[in-house]
C-alpha atoms as one frame of an Amber mdcrd trajectory, in Angstrom:
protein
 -72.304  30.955  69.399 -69.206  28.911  69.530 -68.920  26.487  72.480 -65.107
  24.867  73.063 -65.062  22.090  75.393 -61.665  21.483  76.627 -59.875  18.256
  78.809 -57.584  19.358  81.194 -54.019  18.526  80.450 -52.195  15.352  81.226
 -52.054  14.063  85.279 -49.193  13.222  86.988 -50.549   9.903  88.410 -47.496
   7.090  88.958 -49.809   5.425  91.566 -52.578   4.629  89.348 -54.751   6.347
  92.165 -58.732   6.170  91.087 -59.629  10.161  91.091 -62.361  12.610  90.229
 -62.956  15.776  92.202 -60.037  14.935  94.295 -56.748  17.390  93.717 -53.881
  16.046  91.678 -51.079  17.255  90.244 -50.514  18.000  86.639 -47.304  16.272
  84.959 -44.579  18.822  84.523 -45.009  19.717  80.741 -48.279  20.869  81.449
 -47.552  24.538  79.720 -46.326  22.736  76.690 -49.525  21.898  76.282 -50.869
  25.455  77.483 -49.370  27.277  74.928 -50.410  24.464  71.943 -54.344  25.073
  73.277 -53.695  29.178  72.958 -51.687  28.704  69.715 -54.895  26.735  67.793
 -57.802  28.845  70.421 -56.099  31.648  68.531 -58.216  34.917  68.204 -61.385
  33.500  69.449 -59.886  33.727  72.819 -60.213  37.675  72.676 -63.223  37.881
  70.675 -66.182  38.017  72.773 -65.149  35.274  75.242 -66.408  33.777  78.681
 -65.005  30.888  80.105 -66.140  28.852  82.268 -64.144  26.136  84.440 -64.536
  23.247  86.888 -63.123  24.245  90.163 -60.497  21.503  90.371 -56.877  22.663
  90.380 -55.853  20.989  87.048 -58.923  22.699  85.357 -58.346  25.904  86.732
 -54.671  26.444  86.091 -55.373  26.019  82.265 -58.651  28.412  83.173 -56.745
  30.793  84.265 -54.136  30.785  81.080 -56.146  31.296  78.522 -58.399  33.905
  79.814 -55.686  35.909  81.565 -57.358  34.972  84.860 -60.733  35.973  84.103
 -63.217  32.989  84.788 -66.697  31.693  86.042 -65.631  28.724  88.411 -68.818
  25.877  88.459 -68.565  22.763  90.514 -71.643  21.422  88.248 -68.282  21.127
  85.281 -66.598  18.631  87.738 -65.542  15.256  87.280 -67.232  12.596  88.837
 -67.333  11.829  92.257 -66.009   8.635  93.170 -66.565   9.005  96.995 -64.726
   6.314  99.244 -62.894   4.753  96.263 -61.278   8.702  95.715 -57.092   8.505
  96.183 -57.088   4.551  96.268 -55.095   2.402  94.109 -57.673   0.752  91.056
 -56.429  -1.995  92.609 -57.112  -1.952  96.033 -60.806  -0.923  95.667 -63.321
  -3.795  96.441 -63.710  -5.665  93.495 -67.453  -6.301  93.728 -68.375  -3.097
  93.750 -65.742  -2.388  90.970 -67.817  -4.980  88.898 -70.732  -3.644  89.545
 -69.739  -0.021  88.908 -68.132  -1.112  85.461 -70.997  -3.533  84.570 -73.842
  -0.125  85.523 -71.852   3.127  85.802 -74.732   4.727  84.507 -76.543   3.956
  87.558 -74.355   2.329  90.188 -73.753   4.627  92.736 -70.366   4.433  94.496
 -70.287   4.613  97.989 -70.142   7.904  99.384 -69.906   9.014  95.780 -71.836
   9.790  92.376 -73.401   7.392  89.417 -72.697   8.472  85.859 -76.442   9.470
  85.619 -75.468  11.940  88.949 -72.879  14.001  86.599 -74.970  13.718  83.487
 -77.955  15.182  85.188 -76.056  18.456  86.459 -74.240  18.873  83.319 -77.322
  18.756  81.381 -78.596  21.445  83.698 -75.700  23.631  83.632 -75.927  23.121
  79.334 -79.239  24.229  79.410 -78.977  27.163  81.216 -75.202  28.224  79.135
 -77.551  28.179  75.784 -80.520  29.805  77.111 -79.029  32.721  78.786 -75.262
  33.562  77.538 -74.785  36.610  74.034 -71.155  35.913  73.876 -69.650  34.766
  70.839 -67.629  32.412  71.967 -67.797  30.201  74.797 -64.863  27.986  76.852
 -65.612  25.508  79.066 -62.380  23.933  80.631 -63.274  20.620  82.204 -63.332
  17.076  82.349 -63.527  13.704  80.035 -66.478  12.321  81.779 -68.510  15.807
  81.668 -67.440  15.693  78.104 -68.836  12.995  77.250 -71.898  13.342  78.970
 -72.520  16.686  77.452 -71.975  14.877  73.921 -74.296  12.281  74.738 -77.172
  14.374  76.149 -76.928  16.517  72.805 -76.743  14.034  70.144 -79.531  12.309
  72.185 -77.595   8.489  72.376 -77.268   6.723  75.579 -75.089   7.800  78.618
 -73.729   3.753  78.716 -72.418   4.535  74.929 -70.527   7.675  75.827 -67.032
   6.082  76.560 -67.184   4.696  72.809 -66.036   8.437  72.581 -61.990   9.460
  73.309 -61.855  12.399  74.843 -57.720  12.801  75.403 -55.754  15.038  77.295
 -55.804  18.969  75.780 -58.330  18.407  73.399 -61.033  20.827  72.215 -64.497
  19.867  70.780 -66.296  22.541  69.081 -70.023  23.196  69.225 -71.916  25.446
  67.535 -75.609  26.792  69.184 -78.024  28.503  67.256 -79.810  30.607  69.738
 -82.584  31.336  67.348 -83.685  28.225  65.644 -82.164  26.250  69.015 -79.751
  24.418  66.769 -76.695  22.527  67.464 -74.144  21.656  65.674 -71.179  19.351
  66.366 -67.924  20.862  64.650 -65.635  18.590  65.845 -64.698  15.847  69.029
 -61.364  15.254  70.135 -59.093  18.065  68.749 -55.718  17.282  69.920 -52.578
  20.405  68.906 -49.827  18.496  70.296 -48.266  15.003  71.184
C-alpha cells in the first residue's frame, strides 16, 4: 500500500506565537495550495483511499478537501504539545527552559507539555497499528512536520535528535510504500512540494 504523508498548509502567524495543538489560522491562500495537493494526489485520491487526519483545524480543513469530507480524525497525528509555552511569543518564553528544550527536545519535557520522545512514541504506535491492520490501497495521512519527521525517523531507524536535519515544508507529500507481506518499506520520496 501507498502511504502519503502530508504538512498542513502555510499558518497565518504575524506574532511569531510558539504553537502545536493550539488552533491557528491558515494564511488566506490556503486553497491555492488545496487544489495544487489534489492536482498532483490525482487519481489515487479515488482509488481505494482512507485518510486519516490530526484533529487540529488547519489539518482538518485540507482533510476534509481531498476526501470530500470523509475522514478518520486521530489526536495521536497531532503536533506536539508545547503546554505553558502554547500562544506565547518565542520570545517571551523563559529562556532557560528554551535552552534546555533546544539543547534535549528529545527528552526535555516542557512544562505542562510534551518531549519529542512523547510524540514519537504515539506516532510510532499509531504507524504500527495503520500497517498491521488497514487493505486499502492507498493511504493519506494529513498532519504535521514534527509527526513527520518522527514517523521518518522511527522507520529508517536513525535517531529522533537527527530528524530536523529533514525539511518537511508547508503542502508537501512524502510517499511510502508498505509491503504488507514481506513487512517492507519503502521510502518513495520526502518533501514533495506542487506549488510556491
Amino acid at each position: 500500500m501507498d502511504i502519503y504523508l502530508i504538512r498542513h498548509s502555510a499558518v497565518y502567524n504575524p506574532s511569531k506565537l510558539c504553537y502545536g495543538q493550539s488552533e491557528i489560522p491558515l494564511e488566506e491562500n490556503f486553497t491555492h495550495y488545496f487544489n495544487s495537493l489534489e492536482e498532483s494526489l490525482g487519481n489515487t485520491l479515488k482509488t481505494d483511499a482512507i485518510f486519516y487526519s490530526s484533529p487540529l483545524r488547519r489539518c482538518t480543513k485540507l482533510a476534509s478537501f481531498l476526501s470530500n469530507n470523509n475522514y478518520i480524525s486521530d489526536e495521536r497525528m497531532m503536533e506536539l504539545n508545547f503546554g505553558d509555552w502554547e500562544l506565547q511569543p518565542w520570545d517571551s518564553i523563559d529562556s532557560q527552559q528554551l535552552n534546555a528544550w533546544m539543547a534535549d527536545f528529545v527528552n526535555f519535557k516542557i512544562p505542562n507539555g510534551e518531549n519529542f520522545m512523547d510524540l514519537a512514541l504515539r506516532c510510532r504506535i499509531f504507524w504500527e497499528q495503520l500497517t498491521q491492520n488497514s487493505s486499502h490501497q492507498n493511504l493519506f495521512i494529513i498532519t504535521h512536520a514534527g509527526v513527520i519527521r518522527s514517523l521518518l525517523a522511527y522507520i529508517l531507524e536513525f535517531p529522533l535528535h537527527k530528524s530536523f536535519d529533514i525539511q518537511i515544508d508547508y503542502a508537501s507529500i512524502t510517499k511510502i510504500k508498505y509491503d504488507k507481506v514481506y513487512h517492507k518499506t519503502t521510502i518513495y520520496y520526502i518533501n514533495k512540494t506542487t506549488s510556491s
